[in-house]
C-alpha positions as CSV (number, residue, x, y, z in Angstrom):
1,X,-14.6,17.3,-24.1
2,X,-17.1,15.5,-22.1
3,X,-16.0,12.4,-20.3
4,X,-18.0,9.6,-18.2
5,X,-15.8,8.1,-15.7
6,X,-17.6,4.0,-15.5
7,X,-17.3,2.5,-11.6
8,X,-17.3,3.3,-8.1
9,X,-14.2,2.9,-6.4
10,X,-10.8,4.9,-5.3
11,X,-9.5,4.3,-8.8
12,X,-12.9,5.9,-10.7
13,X,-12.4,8.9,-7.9
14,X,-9.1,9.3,-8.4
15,X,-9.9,9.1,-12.3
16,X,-12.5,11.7,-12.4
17,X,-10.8,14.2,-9.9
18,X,-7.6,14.2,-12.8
19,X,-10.0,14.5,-15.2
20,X,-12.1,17.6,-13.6
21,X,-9.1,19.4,-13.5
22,X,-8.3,19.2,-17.1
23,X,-8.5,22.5,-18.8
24,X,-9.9,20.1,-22.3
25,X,-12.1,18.9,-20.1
26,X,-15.9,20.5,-19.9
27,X,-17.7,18.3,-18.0
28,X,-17.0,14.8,-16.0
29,X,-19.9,12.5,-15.5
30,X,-19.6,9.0,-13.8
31,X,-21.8,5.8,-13.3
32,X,-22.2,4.9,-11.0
33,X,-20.0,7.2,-8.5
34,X,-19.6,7.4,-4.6
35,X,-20.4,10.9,-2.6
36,X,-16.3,11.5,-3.1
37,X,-16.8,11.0,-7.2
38,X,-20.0,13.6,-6.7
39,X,-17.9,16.1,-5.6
40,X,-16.2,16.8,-8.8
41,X,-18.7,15.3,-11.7
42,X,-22.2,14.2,-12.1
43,X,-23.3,10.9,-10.4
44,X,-25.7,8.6,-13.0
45,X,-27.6,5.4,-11.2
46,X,-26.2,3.3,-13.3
47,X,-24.4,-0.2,-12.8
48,X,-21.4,-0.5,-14.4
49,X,-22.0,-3.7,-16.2
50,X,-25.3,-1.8,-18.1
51,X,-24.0,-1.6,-21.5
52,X,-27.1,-0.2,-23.1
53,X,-28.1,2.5,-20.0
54,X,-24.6,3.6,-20.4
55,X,-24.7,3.6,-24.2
56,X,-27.6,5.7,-23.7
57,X,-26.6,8.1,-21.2
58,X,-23.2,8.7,-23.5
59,X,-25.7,9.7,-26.5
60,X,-28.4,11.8,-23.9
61,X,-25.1,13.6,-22.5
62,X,-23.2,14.0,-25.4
63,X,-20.2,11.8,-24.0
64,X,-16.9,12.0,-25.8
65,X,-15.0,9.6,-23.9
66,X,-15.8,6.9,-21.7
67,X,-12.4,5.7,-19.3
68,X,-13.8,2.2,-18.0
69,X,-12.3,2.0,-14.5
70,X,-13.3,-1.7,-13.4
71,X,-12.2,-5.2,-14.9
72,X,-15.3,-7.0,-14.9
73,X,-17.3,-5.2,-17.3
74,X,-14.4,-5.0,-19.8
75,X,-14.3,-8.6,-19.8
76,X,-17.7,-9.2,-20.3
77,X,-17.7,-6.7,-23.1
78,X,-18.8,-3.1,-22.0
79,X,-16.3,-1.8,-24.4
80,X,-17.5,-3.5,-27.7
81,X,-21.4,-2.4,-26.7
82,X,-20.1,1.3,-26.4
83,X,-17.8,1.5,-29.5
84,X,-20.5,-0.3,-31.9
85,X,-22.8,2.6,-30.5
86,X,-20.3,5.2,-32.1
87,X,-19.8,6.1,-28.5
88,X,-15.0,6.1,-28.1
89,X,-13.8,4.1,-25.2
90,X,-10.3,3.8,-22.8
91,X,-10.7,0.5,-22.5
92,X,-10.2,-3.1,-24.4
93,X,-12.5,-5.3,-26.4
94,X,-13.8,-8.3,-24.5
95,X,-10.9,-10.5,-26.8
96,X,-8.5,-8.2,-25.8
97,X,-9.4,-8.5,-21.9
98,X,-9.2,-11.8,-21.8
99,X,-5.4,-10.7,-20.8
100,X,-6.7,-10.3,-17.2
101,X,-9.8,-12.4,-17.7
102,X,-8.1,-15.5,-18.4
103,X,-5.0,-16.2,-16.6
104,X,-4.2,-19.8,-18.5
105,X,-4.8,-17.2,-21.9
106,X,-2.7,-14.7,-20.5
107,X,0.1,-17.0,-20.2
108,X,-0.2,-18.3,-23.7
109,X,0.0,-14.5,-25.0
110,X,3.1,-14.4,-22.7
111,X,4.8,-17.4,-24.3
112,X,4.1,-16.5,-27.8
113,X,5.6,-13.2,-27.3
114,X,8.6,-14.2,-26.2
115,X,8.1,-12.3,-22.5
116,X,9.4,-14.0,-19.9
117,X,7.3,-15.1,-16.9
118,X,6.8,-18.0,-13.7
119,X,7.1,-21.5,-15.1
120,X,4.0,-23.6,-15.3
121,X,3.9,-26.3,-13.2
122,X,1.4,-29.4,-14.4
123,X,0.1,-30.1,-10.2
124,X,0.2,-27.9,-6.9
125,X,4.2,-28.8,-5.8
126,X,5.2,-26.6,-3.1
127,X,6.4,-24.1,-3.2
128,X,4.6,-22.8,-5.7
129,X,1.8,-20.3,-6.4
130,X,-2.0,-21.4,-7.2
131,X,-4.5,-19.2,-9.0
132,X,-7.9,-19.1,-10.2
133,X,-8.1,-18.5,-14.4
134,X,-10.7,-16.1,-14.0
135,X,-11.5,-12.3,-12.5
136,X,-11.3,-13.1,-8.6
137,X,-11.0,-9.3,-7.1
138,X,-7.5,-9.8,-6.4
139,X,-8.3,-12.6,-4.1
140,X,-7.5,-15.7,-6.2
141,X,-3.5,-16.2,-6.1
142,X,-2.5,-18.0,-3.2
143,X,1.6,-18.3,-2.3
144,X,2.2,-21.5,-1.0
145,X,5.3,-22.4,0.9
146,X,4.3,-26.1,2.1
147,X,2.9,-28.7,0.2
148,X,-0.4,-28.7,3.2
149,X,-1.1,-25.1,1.7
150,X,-0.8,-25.9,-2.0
151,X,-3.4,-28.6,-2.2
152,X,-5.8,-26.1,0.3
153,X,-4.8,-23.1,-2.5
154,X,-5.7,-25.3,-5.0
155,X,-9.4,-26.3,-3.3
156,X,-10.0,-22.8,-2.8
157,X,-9.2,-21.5,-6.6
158,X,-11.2,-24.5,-7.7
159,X,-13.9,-23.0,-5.5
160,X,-14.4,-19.6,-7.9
161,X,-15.2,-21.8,-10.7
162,X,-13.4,-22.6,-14.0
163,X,-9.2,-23.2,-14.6
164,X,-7.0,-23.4,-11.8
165,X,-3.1,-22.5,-12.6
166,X,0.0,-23.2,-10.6
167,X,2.7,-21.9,-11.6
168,X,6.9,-21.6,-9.9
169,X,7.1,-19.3,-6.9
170,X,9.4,-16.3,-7.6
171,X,11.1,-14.5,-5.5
172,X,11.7,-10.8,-5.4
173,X,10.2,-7.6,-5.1
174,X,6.9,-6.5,-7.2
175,X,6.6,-3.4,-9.6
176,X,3.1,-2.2,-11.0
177,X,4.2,-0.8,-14.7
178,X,1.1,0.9,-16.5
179,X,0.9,2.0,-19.9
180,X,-1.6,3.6,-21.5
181,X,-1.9,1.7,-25.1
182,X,-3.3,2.3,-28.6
183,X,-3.2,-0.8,-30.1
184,X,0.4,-0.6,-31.0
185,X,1.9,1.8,-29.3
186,X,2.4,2.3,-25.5
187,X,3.4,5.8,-23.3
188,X,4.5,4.4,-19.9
189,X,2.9,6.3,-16.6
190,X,5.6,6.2,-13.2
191,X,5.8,3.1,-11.9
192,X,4.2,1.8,-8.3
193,X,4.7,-0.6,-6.0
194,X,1.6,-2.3,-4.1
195,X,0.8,-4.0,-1.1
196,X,-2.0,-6.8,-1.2
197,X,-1.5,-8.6,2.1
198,X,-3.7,-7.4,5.4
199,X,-1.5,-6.6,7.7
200,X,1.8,-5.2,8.0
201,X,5.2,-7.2,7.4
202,X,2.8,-8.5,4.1
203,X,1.1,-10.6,6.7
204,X,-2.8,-11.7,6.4
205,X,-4.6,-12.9,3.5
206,X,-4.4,-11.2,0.0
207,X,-6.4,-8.3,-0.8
208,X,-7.5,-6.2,-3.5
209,X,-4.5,-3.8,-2.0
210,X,-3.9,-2.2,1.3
211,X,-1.8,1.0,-0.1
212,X,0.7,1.8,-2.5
213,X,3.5,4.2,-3.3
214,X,5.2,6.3,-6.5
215,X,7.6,6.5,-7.0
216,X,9.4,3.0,-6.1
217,X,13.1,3.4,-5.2
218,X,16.1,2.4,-7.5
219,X,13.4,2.4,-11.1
220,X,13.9,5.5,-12.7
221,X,12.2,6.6,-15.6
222,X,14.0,5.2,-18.4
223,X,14.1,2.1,-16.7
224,X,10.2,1.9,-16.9
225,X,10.5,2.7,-20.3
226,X,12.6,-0.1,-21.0
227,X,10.4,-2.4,-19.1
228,X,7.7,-1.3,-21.3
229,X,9.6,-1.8,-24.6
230,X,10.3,-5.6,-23.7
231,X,7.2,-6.3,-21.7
232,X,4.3,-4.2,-23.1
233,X,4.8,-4.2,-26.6
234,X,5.7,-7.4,-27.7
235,X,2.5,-8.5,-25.8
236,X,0.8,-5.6,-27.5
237,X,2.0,-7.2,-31.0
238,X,0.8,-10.4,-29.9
239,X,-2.8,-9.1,-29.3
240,X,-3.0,-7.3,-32.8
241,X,-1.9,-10.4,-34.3
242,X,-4.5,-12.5,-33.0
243,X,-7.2,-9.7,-33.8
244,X,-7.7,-8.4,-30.4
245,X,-5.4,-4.8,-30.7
246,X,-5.0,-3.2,-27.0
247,X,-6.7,0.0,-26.7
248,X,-6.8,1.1,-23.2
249,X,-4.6,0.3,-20.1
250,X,-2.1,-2.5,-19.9
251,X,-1.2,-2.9,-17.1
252,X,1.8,-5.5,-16.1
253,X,2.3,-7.1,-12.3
254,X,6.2,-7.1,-12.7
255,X,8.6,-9.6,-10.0
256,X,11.8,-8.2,-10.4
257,X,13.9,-11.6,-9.7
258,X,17.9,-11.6,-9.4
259,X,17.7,-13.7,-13.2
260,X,15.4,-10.4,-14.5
261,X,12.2,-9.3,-14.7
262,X,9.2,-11.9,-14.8
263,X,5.5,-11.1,-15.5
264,X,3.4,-12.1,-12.5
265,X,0.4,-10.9,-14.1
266,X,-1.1,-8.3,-16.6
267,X,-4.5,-6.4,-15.7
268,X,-6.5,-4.6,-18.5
269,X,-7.2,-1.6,-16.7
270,X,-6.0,1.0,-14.5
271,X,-4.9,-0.6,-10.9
272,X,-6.3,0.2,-7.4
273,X,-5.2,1.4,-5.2
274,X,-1.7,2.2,-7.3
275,X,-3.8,4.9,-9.7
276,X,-4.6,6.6,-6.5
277,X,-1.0,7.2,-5.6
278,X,0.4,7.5,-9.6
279,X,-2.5,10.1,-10.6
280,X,-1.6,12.9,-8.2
281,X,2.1,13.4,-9.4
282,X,1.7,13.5,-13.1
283,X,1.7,17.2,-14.3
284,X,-0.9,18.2,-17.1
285,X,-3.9,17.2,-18.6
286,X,-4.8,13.1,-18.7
287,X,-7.9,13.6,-21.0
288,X,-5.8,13.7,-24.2
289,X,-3.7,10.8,-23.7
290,X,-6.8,8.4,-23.0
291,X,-8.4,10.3,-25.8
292,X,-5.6,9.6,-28.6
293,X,-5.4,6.0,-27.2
294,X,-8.7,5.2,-27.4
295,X,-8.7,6.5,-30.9
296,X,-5.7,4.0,-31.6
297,X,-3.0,7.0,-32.8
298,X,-0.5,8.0,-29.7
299,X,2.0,9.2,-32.6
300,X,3.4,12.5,-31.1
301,X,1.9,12.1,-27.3
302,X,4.2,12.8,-24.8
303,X,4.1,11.1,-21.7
304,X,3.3,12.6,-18.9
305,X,6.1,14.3,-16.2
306,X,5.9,13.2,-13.1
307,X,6.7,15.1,-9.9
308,X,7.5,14.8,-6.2
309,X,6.2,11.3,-4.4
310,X,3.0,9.8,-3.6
311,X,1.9,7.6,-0.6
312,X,-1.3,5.9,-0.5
313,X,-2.9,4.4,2.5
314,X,-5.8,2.4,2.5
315,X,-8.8,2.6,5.3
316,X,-10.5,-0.5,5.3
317,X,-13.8,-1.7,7.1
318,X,-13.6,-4.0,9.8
319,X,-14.0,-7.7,8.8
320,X,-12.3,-7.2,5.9
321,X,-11.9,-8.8,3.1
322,X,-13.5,-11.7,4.4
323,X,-17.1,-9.9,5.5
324,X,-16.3,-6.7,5.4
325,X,-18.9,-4.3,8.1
326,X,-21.3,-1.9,6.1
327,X,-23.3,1.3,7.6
328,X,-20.5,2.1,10.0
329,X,-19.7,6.3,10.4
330,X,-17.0,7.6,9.0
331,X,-15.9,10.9,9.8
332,X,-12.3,13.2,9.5
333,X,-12.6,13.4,6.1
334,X,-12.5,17.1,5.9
335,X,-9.6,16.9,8.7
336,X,-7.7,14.8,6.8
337,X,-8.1,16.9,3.2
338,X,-7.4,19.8,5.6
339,X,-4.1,18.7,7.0
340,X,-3.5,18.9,3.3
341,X,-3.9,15.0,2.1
342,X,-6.4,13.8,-0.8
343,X,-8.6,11.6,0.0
344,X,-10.1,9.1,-2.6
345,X,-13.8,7.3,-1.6
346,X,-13.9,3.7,-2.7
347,X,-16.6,2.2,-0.3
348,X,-18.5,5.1,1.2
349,X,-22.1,5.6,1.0
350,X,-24.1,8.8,2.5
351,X,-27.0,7.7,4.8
352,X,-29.2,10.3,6.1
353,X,-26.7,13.1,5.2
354,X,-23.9,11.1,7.1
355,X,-21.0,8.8,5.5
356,X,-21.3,5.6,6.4
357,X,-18.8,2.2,4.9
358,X,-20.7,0.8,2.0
359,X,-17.8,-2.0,0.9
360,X,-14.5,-3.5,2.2
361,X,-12.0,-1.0,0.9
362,X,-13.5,2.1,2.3
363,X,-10.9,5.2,1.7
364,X,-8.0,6.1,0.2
365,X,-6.1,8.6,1.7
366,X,-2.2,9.9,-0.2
367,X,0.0,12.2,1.1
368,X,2.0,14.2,-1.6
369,X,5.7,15.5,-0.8
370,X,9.1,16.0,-2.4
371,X,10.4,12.6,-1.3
372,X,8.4,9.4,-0.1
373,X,9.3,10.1,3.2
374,X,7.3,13.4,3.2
375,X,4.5,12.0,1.6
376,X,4.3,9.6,3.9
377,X,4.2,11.0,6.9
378,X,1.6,13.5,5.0
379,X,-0.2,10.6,4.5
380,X,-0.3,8.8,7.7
381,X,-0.8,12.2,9.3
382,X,-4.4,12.6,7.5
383,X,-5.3,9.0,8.2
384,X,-4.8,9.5,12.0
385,X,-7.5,12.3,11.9
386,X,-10.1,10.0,9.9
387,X,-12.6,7.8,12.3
388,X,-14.2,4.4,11.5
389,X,-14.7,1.8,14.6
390,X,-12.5,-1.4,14.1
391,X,-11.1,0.1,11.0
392,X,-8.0,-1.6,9.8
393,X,-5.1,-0.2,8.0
394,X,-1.3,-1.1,7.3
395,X,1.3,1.0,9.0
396,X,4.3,0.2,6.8
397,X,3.4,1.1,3.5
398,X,6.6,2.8,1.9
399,X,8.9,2.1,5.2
400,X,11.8,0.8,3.1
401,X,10.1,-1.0,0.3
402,X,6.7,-3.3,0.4
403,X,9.0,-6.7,0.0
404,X,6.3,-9.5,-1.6
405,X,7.0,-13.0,-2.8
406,X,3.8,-14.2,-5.4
């Protein structure tokens, strides 16, 4: 099987390392790629929102599958160009992105399928939460506490353009579920938990995520499973009804509240950095999976064991995420992969032979171990050895939980 791995981030490395060592697998292509997705596949200059040059490339290369790593072109309809070019795709139709595309949509799926999530509320009433409808890199939800930050939160989503919702503030602690989705069907993958804020004690603005870990303590496996039977499939049903089946990665942003779990959010693709830290653990090939869901039949699929733990740090550029510093050195990489850590590239760039930050999120580093406290020490062992001026990174990622109220 030959597979193109679409994007440039953690995610898409961590994505086409699984995927290179898949014994189906022949070759792994990706478009565009960073120097960390070169080392295991074959880098194409290609944007990822270039339906056509992709089409093409899949056709030139004899592409099999395409795994879509990024939201944005799924939304806008990457997806629909590649299957109408005969070309088979782990990833949703443009209608059936809308899930993450469209917030106020989202909601209304939610609602129809009985799945229960935050109240709306019909004005900014502290506390609450405020988000922007639309795709906002994981910076449009705002938690507001006082009734001087809710009408700011609401300026500020008004300022990406389009719907503003404000919904009730829940309280609890967040779980990332994943499934991987064929329309009607859905395999769960281990649960994560994430950490968007800045700084430690989920301090600091919200990010696109500043680590994550797998698995989270107190969900087992057949408690994911059950989430995924109440959550993911009667939203799945929902989609088909309306003519927009699921084929790819759903995704659900989970607050698990003392009255039961309540949807935050759901995302139509494969999260970052919690793919980075779920990835590494599962045992066996991915390729199939993605393969049978994108064909729509995951009759007979297994999912996929997972072992040991996973910690995943984040490295970010300094100025982040506001105006995040590009063309600083980064170096320790091979220290860091030494000391036994993997280390996904999600902002990296190679200038003049050297590795230099090329976006806000630069590295990924996880430490793998029989418990999470191995892997974390793993991880934050590799991450001391890695050198970036003024980088920033969270200290506390897996110390007894990532605690978030959104």
């Amino acid at each position: 099987m030959n597979v193109l791995v679409v994007g440039s981030g953690g995610r898409e490395h961590a994505l086409a390392w699984k995927l290179a060592a898949d014994a189906s697998v022949a070759e792994v292509h990706a478009a565009p790629g960073n120097p960390g997705v070169a080392s295991v596949a074959t880098c194409h200059p290609l944007r990822a929102d270039d339906g056509e040059g992709l089409l093409s490339l899949c056709l030139a290369r004899k592409i099999d599958l395409v795994v879509v790593g990024p939201e944005a072109p799924l939304v806008a309809g990457l997806a629909d160009v590649l299957r109408r070019g005969g070309v088979a795709v782990f990833g949703p139709s443009a209608a059936a992105a809308r899930i993450e595309g469209s917030k106020a949509f989202a909601k209304d799926v939610l609602r129809a399928a009985g799945v229960p999530t935050a109240a709306p509320l019909d004005e900014p009433r502290a506390p609450c939460v405020v988000k922007a409808d639309g795709l906002a890199a994981g910076k449009g939800v705002f938690v507001c506490r006082t009734q001087v930050d809710a009408e700011e939160a609401w300026r500020r989503a008004a300022a990406f353009g389009g719907e503003v919702v404000c919904e009730e503030l829940l309280e609890g602690e967040e779980l990332s579920v994943f499934a991987l989705c064929d329309g009607r069907q859905a395999l769960p993958l281990p649960a994560a938990r994430d950490a968007k804020r800045l700084l430690d004690g989920d301090e600091g603005p919200n990010t696109g995520g500043m680590g994550a870990f797998s698995p989270v303590p107190g969900i087992p496996a057949d408690e994911v499973a059950e989430l995924v039977e109440r959550i993911h499939l009667p939203v799945l049903a929902e989609l088909a009804e309306r003519g927009a089946p699921f084929l790819g990665l759903l995704y659900a942003g989970l607050m698990l509240t003392p009255d039961g779990p309540r949807v935050l959010e759901f995302n139509c693709r494969f999260g970052d950095p919690e793919t980075q830290a779920i990835l590494p653990r599962l045992a066996g090939g991915l390729a199939e999976p993605l393969a049978r869901a994108a064909a729509g039949d995951l009759g007979g699929v297994e999912g996929p064991f997972a072992e040991n733990a996973a910690v995943t740090v984040v490295l970010a550029a300094p100025g982040y995420p506001d105006a995040p510093e590009a063309g600083r050195p980064v170096e320790g990489v091979e220290e860091a992969e030494a000391a036994g850590a993997l280390v996904f590239h999600a902002g990296t760039a190679l200038r003049d032979g050297r590795l230099v930050s090329a976006g806000g999120r630069v590295l990924a580093v996880t430490g793998l171990g029989g418990d999470p406290a191995e892997a974390r020490d793993r991880a934050y062992d590799a991450m001391g050895r890695i050198r970036l001026a003024g980088a920033q990174y969270r200290r506390d990622i897996a110390a007894g939980g990532v605690r978030v109220a959104s």
